[in-house]
C-alpha positions in Angstrom: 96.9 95.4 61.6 93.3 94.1 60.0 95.2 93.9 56.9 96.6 96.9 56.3 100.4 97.3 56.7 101.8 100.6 57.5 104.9 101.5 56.3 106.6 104.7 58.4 108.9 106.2 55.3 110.4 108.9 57.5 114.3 109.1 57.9 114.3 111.0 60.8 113.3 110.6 64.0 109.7 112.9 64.7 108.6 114.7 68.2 104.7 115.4 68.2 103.8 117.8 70.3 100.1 118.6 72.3 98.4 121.7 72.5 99.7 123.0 75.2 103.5 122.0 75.0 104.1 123.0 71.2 106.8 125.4 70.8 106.2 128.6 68.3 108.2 128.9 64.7 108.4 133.5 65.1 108.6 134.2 61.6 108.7 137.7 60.7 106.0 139.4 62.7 104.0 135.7 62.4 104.5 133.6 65.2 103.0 130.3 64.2 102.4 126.9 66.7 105.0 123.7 65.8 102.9 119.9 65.5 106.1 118.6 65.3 110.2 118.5 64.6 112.8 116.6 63.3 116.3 117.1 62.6 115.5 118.2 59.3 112.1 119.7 59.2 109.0 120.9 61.1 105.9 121.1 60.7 103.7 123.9 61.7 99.7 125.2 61.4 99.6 128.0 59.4 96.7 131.0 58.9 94.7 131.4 55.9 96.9 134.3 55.0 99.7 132.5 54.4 101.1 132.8 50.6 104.2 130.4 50.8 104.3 128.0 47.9 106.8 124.7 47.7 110.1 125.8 47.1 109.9 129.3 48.9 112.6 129.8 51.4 111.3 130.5 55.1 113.9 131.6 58.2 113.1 132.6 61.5 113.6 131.2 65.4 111.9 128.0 67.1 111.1 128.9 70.3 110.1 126.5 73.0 108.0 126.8 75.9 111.2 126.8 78.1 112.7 130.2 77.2 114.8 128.0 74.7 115.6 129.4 71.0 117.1 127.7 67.6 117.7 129.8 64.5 116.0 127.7 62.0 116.3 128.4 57.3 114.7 126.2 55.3 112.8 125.6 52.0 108.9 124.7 52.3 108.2 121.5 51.1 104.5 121.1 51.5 101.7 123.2 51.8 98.0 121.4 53.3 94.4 123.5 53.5 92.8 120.9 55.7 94.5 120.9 57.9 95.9 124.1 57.3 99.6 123.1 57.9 103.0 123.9 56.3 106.1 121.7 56.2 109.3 123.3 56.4 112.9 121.0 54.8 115.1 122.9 56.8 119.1 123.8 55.4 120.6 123.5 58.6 119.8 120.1 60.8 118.8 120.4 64.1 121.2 119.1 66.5 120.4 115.6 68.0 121.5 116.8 71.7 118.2 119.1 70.9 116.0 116.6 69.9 117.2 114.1 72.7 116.1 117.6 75.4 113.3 117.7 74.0 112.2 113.9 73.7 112.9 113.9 77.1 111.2 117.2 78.2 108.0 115.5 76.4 108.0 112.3 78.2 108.3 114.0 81.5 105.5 116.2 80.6 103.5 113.0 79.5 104.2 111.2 83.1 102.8 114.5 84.7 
């Protein structure tokens, strides 16, 4: 790697989603577009009036591009201004059967 070793220091396994495919984090009366999930966080763009500091609890529903839903509670963890993004720890894991569905519902999308 010309030197430069990268070292992944994530626990959890990480879905990365495009544009088009990401699912939406409804929050309230925000509904905000998922970059990617884990069992024990997302991460999510967020707008410029967002107020959230580390620490602050967030709940609210993941919901895919399928119709699918998952009740979601966590604690934010980081907050970014460029890129405008907010990470979420979440209390409550989400379940591997979900993460397998949707690691698979990615690939298939990538094979088009």
């Amino acid at each position: 790697m010309s030197g430069v070793e990268f070292k992944n220091r994530r626990r959890n396994f990480r879905i990365g989603y495009t544009r088009d495919d990401r699912p939406r984090f409804a929050c309230g009366d925000d509904l905000f577009e998922v970059l990617d999930i884990s069992e024990t966080g997302i991460r999510f763009l967020r707008h410029y009036l967002f107020t959230l500091k580390p620490g602050e609890p967030m709940a609210g529903v993941l919901k895919f591009p399928d119709g699918r839903t998952f009740p979601i509670e966590g604690l934010v963890s980081r907050v970014t201004f460029s890129p405008m993004v907010c990470a979420l720890s979440l209390v409550v894991r989400v379940p591997l059967t979900l993460m397998m569905e949707e690691q698979r519902k990615v690939l298939l999308r990538g094979r088009g």
